[in-house]
C-alpha positions in Angstrom: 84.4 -10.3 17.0 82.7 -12.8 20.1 80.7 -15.1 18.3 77.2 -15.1 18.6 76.8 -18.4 20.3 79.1 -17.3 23.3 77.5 -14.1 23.6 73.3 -15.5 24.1 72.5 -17.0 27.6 71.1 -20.2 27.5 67.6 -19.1 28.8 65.6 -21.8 27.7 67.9 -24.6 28.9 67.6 -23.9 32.6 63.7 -24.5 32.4 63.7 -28.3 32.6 60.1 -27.9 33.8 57.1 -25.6 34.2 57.7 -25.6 38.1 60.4 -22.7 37.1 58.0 -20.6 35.4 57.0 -18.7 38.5 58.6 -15.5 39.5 61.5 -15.9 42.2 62.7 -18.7 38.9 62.2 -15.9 36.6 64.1 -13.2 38.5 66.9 -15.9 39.3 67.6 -16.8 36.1 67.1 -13.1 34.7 70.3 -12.4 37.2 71.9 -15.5 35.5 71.4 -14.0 31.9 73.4 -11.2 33.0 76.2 -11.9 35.4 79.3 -10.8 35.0 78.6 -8.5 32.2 79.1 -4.4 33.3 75.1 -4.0 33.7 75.3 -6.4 36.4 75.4 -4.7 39.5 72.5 -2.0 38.3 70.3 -5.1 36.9 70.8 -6.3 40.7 69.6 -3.7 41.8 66.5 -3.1 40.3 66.1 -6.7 37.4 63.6 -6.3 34.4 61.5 -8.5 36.9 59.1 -6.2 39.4 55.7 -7.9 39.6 54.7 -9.4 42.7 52.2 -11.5 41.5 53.6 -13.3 38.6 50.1 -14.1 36.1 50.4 -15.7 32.4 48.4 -13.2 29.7 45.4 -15.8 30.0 45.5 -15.0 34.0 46.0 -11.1 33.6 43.4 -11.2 30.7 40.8 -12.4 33.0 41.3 -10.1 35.3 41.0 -7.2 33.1 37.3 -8.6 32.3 36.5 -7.9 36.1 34.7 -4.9 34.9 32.1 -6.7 33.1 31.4 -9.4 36.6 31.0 -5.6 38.3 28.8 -3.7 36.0 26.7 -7.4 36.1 26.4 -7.1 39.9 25.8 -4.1 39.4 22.8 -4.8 37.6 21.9 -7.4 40.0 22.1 -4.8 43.1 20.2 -2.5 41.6 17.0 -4.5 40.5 17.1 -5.9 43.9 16.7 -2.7 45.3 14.3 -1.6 42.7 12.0 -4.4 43.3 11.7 -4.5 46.6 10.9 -0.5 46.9 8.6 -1.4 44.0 6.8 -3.9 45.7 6.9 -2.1 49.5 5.0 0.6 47.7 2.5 -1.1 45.9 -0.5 -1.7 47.6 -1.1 -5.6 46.5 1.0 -8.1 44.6 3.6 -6.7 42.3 2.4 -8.2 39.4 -1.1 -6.6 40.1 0.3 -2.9 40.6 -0.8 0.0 38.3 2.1 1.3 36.1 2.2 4.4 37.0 3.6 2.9 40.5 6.1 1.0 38.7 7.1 2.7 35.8 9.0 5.5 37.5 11.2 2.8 39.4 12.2 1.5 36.3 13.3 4.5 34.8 15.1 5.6 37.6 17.2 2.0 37.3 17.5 2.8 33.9 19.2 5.8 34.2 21.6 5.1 36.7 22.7 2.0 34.9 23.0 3.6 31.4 25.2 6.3 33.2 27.4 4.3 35.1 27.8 2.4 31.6 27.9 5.3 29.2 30.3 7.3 31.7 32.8 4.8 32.0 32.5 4.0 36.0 33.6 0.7 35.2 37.2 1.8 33.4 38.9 2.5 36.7 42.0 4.2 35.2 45.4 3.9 36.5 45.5 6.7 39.3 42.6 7.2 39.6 41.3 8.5 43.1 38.6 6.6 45.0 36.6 9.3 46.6 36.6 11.5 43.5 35.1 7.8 41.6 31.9 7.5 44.6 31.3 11.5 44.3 30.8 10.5 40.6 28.4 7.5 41.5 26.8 9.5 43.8 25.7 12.5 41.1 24.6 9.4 38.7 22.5 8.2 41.5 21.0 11.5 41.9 20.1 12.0 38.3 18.4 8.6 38.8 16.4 9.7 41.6 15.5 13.2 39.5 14.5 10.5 36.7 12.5 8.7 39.6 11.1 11.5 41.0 10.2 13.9 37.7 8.5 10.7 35.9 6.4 9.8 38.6 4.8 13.5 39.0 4.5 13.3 35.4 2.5 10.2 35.6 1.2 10.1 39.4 0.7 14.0 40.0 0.1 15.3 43.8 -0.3 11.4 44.8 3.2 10.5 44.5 4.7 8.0 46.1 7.7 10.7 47.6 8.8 9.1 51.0 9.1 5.1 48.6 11.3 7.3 45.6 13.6 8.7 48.5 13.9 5.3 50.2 14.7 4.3 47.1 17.1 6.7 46.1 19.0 6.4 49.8 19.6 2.4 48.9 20.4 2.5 45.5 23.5 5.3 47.1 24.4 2.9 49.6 24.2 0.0 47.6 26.3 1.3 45.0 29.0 3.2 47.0 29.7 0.1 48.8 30.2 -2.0 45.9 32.1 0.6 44.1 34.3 1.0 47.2 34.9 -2.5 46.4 35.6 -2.5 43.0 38.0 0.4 43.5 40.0 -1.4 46.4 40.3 -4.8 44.2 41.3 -2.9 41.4 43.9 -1.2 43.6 45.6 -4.1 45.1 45.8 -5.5 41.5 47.7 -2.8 40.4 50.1 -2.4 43.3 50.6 -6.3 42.6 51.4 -5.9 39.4 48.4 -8.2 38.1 47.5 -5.6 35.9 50.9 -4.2 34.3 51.4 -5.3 30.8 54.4 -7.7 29.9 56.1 -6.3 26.5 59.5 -8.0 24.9 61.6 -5.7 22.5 62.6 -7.0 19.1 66.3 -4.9 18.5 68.6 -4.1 21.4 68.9 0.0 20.1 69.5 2.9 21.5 65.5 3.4 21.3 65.1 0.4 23.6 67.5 1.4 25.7 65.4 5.1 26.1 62.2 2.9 26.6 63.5 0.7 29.6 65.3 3.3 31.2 61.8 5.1 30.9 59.9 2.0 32.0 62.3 1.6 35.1 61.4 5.0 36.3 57.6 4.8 35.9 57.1 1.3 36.9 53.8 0.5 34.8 55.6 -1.4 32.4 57.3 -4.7 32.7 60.1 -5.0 30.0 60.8 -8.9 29.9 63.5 -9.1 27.7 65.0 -7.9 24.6 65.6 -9.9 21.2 67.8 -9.4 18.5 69.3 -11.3 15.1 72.6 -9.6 15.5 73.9 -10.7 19.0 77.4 -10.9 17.7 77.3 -6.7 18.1 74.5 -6.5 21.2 75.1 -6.2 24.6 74.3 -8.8 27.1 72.0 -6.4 28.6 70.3 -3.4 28.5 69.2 -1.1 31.4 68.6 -4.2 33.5 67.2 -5.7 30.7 68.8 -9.1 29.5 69.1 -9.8 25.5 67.6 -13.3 25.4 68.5 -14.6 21.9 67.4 -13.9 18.2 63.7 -13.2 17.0 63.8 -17.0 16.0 64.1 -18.0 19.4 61.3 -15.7 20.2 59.0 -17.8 18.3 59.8 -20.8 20.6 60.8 -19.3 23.7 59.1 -20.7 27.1 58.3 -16.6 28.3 55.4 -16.4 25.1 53.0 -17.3 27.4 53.7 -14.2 30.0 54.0 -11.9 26.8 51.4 -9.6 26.3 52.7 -7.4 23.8 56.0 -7.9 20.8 57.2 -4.0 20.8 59.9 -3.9 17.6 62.4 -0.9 19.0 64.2 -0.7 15.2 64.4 2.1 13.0 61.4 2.4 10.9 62.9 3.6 8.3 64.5 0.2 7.6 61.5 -0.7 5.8 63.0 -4.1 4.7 63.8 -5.4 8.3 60.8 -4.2 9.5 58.8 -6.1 7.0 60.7 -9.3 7.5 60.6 -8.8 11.1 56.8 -8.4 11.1 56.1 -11.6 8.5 58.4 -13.5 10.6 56.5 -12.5 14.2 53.2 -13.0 12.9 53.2 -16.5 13.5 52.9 -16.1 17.0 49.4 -15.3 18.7 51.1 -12.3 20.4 50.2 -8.7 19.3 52.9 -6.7 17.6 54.0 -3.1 17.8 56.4 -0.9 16.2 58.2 1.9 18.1 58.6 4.7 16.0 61.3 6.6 16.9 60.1 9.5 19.5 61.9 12.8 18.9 62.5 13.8 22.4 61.5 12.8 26.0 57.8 13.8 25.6 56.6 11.4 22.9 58.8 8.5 24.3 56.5 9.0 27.9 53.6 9.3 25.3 54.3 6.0 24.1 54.7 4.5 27.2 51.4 5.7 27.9 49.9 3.8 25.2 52.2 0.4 26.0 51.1 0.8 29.7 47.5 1.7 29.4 46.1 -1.4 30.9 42.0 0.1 31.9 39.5 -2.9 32.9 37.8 -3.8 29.8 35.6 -1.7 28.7 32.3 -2.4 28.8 30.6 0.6 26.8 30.3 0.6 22.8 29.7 -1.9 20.0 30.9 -5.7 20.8 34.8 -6.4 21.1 37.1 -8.7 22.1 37.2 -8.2 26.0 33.3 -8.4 25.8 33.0 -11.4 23.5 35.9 -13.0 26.1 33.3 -11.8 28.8 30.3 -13.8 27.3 33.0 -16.8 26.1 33.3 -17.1 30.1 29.8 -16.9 31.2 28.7 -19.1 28.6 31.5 -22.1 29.7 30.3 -21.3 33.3 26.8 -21.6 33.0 27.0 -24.7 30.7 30.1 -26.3 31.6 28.6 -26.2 35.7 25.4 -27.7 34.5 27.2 -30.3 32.2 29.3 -31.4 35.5 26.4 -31.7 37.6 24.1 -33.4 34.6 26.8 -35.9 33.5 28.3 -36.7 37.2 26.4 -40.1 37.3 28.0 -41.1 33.6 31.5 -39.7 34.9 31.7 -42.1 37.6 30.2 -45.1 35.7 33.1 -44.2 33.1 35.8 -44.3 36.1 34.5 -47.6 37.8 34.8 -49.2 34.1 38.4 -48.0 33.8 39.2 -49.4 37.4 37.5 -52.3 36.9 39.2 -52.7 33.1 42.7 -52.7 34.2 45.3 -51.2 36.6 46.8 -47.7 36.8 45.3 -44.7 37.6 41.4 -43.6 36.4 42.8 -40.1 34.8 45.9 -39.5 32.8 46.8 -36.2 32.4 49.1 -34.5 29.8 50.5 -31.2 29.1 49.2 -29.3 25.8 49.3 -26.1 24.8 46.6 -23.5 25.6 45.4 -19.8 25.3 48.7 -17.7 23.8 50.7 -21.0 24.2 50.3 -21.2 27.8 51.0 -24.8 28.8 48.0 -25.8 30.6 47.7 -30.0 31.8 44.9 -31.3 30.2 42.4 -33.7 32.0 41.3 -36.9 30.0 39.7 -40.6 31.9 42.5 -43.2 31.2 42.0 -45.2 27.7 45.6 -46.9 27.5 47.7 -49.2 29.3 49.3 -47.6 32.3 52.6 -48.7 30.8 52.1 -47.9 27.5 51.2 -43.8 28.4 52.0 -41.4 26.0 52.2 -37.8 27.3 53.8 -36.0 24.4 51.7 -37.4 21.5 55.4 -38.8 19.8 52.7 -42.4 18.4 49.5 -41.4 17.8 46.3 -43.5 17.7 45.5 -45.9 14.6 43.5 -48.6 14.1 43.0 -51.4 16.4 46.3 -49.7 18.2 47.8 -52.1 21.1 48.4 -49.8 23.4 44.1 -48.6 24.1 42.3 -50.8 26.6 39.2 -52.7 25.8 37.4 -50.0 28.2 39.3 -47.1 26.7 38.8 -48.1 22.6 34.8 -47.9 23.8 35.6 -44.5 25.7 37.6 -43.0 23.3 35.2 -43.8 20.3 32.3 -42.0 22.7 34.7 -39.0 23.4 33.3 -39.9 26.6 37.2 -39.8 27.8 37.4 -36.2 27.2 35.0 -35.3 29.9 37.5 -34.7 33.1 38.3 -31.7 30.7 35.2 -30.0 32.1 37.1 -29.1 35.1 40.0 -27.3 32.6 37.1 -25.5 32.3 35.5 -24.5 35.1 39.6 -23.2 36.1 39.1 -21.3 32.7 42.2 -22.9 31.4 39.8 -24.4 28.7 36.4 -23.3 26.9 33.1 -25.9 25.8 34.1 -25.0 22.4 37.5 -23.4 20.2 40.4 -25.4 18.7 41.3 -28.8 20.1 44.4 -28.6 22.4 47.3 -30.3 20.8 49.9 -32.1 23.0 53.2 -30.3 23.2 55.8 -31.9 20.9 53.2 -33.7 19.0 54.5 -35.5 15.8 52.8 -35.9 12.2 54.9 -38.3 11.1 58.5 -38.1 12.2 58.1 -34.2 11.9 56.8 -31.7 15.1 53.0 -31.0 14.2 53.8 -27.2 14.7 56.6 -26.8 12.4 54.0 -28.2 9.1 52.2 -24.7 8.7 53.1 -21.4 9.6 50.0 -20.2 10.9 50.2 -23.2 13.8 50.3 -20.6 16.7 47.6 -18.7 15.4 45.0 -21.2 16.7 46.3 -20.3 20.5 45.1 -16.7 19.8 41.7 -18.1 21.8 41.7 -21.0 24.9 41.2 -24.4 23.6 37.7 -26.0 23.7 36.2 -29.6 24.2 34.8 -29.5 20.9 35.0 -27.0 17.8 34.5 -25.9 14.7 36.8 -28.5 13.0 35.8 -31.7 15.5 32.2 -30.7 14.0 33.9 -30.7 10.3 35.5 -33.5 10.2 39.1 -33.1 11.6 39.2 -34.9 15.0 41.5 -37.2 16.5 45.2 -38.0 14.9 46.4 -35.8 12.5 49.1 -38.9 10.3 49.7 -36.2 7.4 50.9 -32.5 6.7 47.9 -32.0 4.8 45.8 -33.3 8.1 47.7 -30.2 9.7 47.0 -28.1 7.2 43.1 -28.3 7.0 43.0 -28.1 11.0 44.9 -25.1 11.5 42.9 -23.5 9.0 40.0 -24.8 10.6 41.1 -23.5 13.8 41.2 -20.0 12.4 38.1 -20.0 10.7 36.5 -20.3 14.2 39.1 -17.8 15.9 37.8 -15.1 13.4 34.0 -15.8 13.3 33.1 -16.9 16.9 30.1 -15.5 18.3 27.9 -17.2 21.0 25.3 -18.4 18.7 27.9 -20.5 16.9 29.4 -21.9 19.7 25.6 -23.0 20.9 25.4 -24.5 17.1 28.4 -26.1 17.8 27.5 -27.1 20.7 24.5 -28.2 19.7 25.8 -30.8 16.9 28.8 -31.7 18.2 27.3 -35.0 19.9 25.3 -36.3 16.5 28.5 -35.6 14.8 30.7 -37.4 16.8 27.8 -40.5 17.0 27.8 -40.5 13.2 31.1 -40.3 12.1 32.1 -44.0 12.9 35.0 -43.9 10.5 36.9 -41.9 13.0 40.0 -43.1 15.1 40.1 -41.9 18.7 
């Protein structure tokens, strides 16, 4: 029998850097996972590898929320248009105008946005034709201008206002067409990119892996990364293409997690044991996790590709979920973290002529920590230590009257006023105003790796990382020095994963700066 360690290419060793993370890196060492084995000349030919844009989940996530920024100029278009017909018509000042003049306008906007919403014009389903999605526009439009036109005989009788409702209606059609045109053609080039088209690994190289990817390969919606499995000694070193990357250990570390969208298990469900372990085992990671239940012929296996593919904008009809509440995450750090920048620019470069003035190196120090679904993301902080004594990966962190801080940066640091260069991580959407503090990669409590103290470590990434949060506002900010430190952060951290809302992030917001001015026991 080959032993196991012979048989698992060294993925993870040929990524000194993040610089190889992109996707001719990925599809060259792919090709090196594979050569020489007898899949090689096929996996050549076509690779597990098809996207031409290679995007992180955090990347392809926010594109999916597109269809919220279009339903919202949407909005905007339309009560443009209304307004100005409203106020054409009038015969004074809009604000003077009778009602019955503007009411019908109104509820003509009314009803074309609630359709557009209610219909799901904002979905823009895989294969889905362009013409056939403005014929559909067009009929909501014109049940709006029914809407227009029926209310305002109701209300304005032989006087109506016909020739201002079918102006009306004729730029509302235009209007929307247009942007709709536009929608459809971004949406398009997204999915022809492959900006869209979910990332899965598979957890057991079997024969039903082997049916999905050879599947996938066919349909090319679906990009299979890489398979995983804890018996190497007996699995190929590919399948289909697709290279076998290590065990489901080295899954929970591996440098790919951040392009991963979705953990398919391809094992026999009926192996209720392994499943189970499998699934305990994977939870750890902020990745969501399917089984594959066996399909019993070629029909169900396309069905399930159907459902691993699916990859609709979000959508922005029904009760609150997670694309929507990512939506109003976003607006909420653009709106607040634009006017911070703009508010705080004069303290910012006080702050940086201090630090220059204080002692040489560079102003900013950046470091890499880990971000939304561990994505690592570098992190911009004002300088507070010595330029020789930087730390990038956390290994010493701060204590007491610590050497290595400046007499600039101890003041800076105690302020949090250092942390606010991170307003630009995000504006770039790499970071939010508020969600669980971004921890360095490789930092140590102790002598021990921070993210090896508590299971649930990785669950914290399951949302970007924030300025502030719920457990800087609680109490945990700063070092972590014990397991126990750890403990009460992470658990922090998913406290606020599983109960954010806006209006606690505004609370948060809100008392993040008398916390941090009265907690004077704290080391920064």
């Amino acid at each position: 029998m080959t032993d196991a360690a012979t048989r698992r290419p060294m993925f993870d060793a040929d990524l000194p850097g993040p610089d190889s993370l992109d996707a001719s890196g990925l599809q060259a060492l792919a090709a090196a996972a594979i050569a020489g084995g007898p899949e090689a000349e096929g996996a050549a030919r076509r690779g597990p590898f098809r996207p031409d844009v290679w995007r992180n989940a955090r990347q392809r996530h926010a594109s999916r929320l597109a269809a919220h920024y279009f339903r919202s100029l949407d909005v905007l278009a339309v009560t443009a248009v209304t307004l100005l017909c409203a106020w054409a018509a009038a015969p004074g000042p809009l604000l003077h105008a009778e009602l019955s003049q503007v009411l019908p306008f109104v509820i003509g906007a009314l009803t074309i946005l609630g359709l557009l919403r209610s219909l799901g014009r904002y979905r823009f389903a895989r294969g889905q034709k362009t013409a056939l999605h403005l014929a559909s526009v067009a009929a909501i439009v014109a049940a709006g201008s029914l809407a227009v036109m029926t209310s305002g005989w109701a209300l304005q009788g032989a006087n109506g206002q016909w020739a201002a409702w079918l102006v009306w209606t004729g730029l509302v059609l235009v209007t929307l067409n247009a942007l709709h045109m536009g929608w459809s053609d971004i949406v398009g080039r997204w999915r022809a990119s492959g900006a869209l088209t979910p990332n899965i690994v598979l957890v057991g190289a079997t024969r039903h892996a082997e049916a999905l990817i050879r599947e996938a390969l066919k349909r090319r919606d679906l990009n299979v990364l890489g398979i995983f499995d804890d018996r190497l000694a007996r699995s190929p070193r590919a399948i289909e293409g697709v290279p076998v990357l290590g065990t489901a250990d080295d899954l929970l570390t591996h440098r790919m997690t951040p392009y991963v969208d979705r953990i398919v298990l391809a094992i026999d469900p009926k192996a209720e044991a392994r499943v189970r372990a499998l699934t305990a085992r994977l939870r750890t990671l902020p990745n969501e996790v399917t089984l594959l239940v066996e399909p019993r012929d070629e029909t169900e296996t396309r069905s399930a590709l159907d459902r691993l593919a699916a990859a609709p904008l979000a959508d922005v009809q029904g009760p609150v979920d997670d694309d929507r509440r990512a939506f109003n995450k976003r607006l909420q750090d653009m709106i607040f973290g634009l006017t911070a920048l703009v508010l705080l620019a004069p303290v910012m470069a006080g702050v940086a002529l201090a630090i220059r003035l204080d002692s040489p190196g560079p102003i900013f120090f950046r470091q890499r920590r880990h971000g939304f679904n561990h994505e690592e993301i570098v992190v911009w902080k004002f300088r507070s230590m010595k330029q020789e004594a930087a730390d990038a990966t956390a290994s010493r962190q701060v204590t007491h009257d610590d050497d290595r801080v400046t007499a600039v940066g101890r003041f800076i640091r105690k302020t949090s006023l250092d942390e606010l260069p991170q307003l630009l991580n995000v504006i770039t959407g790499e970071m939010s105003l508020v969600g669980p503090r971004p921890h360095a990669i490789g930092m140590k409590t102790g002598h021990v790796e921070s993210a090896r103290l508590v299971a649930e470590y990785a669950h914290r990434h399951r949302i970007k990382p924030g300025m502030t949060g719920w457990a800087a506002v609680n109490g945990s900010r700063g070092p972590l020095h014990t397991a126990q430190d750890v403990r009460r952060r992470v658990q922090l951290d998913i406290d606020y994963v599983e109960r954010q809302s806006f209006w606690l992030d505004l609370w948060i917001m809100a008392v993040t700066l008398p916390v941090l001015l009265g907690d004077r026991a704290a080391v920064r």
